[in-house]
N, C-alpha and C positions, 0 to 999 in steps of 0.2 A: 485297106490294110495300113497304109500310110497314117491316115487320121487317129485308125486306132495303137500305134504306135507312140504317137504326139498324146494321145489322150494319156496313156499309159505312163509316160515320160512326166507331163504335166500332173497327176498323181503322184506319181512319189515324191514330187517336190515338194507337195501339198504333205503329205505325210513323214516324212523324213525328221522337222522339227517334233513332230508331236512323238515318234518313235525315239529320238534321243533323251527328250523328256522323261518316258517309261522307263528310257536303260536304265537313266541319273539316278532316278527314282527306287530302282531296283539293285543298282550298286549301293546307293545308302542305306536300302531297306537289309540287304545282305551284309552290310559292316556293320551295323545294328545289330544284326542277330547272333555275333559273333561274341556278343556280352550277354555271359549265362549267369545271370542273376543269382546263381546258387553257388556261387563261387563270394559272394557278394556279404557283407558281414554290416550291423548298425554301426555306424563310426566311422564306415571308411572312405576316404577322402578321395574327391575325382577332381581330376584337373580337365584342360581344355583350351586350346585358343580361339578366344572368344570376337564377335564379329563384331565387336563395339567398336564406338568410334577412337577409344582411347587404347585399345589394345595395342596397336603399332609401339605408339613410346614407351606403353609398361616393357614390353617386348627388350625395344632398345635398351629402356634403364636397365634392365634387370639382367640382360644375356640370355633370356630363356623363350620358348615359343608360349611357353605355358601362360596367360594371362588373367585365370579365373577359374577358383573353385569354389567347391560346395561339401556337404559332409551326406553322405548315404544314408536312409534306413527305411526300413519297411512299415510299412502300417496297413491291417486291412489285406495282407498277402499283396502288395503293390506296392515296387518300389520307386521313392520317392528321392531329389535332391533338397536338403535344406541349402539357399543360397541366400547373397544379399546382391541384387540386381535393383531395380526401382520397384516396389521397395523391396524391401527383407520378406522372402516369400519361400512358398514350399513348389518346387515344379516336376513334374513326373517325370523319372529318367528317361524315357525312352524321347521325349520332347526334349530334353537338355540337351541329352547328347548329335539329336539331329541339328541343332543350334549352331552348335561350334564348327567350327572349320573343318572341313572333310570329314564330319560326323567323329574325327579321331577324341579319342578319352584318353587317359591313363589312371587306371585306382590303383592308391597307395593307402597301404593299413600299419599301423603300428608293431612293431617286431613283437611285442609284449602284450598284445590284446587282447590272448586269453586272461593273463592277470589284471590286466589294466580295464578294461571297458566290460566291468559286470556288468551283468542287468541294472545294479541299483544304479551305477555312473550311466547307462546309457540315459535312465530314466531323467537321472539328472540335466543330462546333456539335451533332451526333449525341453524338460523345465526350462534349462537357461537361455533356449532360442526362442521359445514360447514369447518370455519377454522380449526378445528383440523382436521378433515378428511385428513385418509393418511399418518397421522403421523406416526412414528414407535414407538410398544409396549416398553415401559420404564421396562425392565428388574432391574434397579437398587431404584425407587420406589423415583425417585426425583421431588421435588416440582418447578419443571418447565413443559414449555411449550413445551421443546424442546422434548419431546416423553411422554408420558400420557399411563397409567395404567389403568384397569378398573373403580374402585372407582374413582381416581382421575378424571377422565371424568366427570364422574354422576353429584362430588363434584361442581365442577368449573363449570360445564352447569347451577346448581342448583344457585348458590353463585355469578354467573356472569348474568344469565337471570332473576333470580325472587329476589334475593337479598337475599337466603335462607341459611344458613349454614345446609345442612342433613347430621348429626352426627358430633360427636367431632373428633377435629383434634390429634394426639398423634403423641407420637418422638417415633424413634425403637426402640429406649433403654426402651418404655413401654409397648413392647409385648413380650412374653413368648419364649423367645429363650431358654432355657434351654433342649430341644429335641436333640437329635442327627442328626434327618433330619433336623432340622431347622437349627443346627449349620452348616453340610456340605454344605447346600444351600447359607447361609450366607459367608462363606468361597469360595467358588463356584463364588459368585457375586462378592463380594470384598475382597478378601485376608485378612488379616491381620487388615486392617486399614477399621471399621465399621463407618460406617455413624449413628451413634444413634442419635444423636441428629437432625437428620432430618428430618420434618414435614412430616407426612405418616396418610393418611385416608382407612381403610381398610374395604372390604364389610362387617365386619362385626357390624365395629359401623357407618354404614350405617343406614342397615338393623335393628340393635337394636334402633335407632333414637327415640323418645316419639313424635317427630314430625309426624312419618309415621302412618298407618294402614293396614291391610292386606285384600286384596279386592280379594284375587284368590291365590289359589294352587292347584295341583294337580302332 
């Protein structure tokens, strides 16, 4: 009886990691499913804080947890995020959103979307990511074409297909660098010689817009 006590004991040690695994597992799988896709519109925009390595100081700079989105839509009856990660790519929501930090999301849609994002703008807003698809992720957060950041994706789909500005545009010299990781990161990117005065839209005055509304989280 003894022995088989110890065996018993010895067993669930054995099993206990692999059971917390499945809860994890199952708690993410359950805040997953708490996004009902049919609440869910072409255009509308999902945030998230993202497990990159540079998330921390966008964070800092910016005041917000939010550090990276992407813009929604369906294709095929499966819905998908347009994002710009390494590179500018298309990745299946249910994959994006296990990504981020405690699988948490927030969709945010335009107050005015029935007028605003017809069919023909959505079509457009397809076309104009089309060309950026591919592109390589803009590590230095510049107001060009030639490699595109998350925000600035969303921005320029937004401002190029519906004629929309979502959120105000600011210089770096008007985000909160005063952090120590945000200074090493800064340092990190460009040495010595900062880019402040360079036009930078960041998920977080996206996401704060008075244009948007919030139509999903979980």
């Amino acid at each position: 009886m003894k022995y088989l006590k110890l065996f018993a004991i010895a067993l669930m040690c054995m099993l206990l990691p692999a059971i917390g695994i499945v809860f994890y597992k199952y708690q993410t799988s359950m805040k997953y499913n708490k996004l009902k896709p049919v609440k869910l519109r072409n255009g509308d925009i999902i945030f998230q804080t993202s497990m990159s390595g540079q998330s921390k100081a966008i964070q800092l700079a910016t005041h917000s947890p939010y550090s990276h989105c992407g813009i929604v839509y369906q294709q095929g009856g499966e819905w998908y995020v347009f994002e710009a990660v390494q590179p500018v790519t298309v990745t299946p929501l249910a994959k994006w959103v296990k990504r981020g930090k405690d699988a948490h999301y927030v969709v945010k849609r335009l107050k005015d979307a029935d007028q605003v994002l017809t069919a023909e703008v959505q079509q457009q807003m397809l076309r104009e990511g089309n060309k950026m698809r591919g592109k390589n992720y803009d590590l230095h957060f510049e107001w060009s074409d030639k490699r595109i950041y998350c925000s600035e994706l969303v921005w320029k789909l937004y401002d190029r297909s519906a004629h929309v500005q979502v959120g105000e545009l600011q210089q770096l010299k008007d985000f909160d660098l005063s952090h120590a990781a945000v200074q090493a990161k800064m340092i990190q990117r460009y040495g010595k010689h900062l880019p402040l005065n360079e036009p930078v839209i960041s998920p977080a005055a996206i996401y704060n817009s008075p244009m948007l509304v919030t139509v999903e989280e979980g």
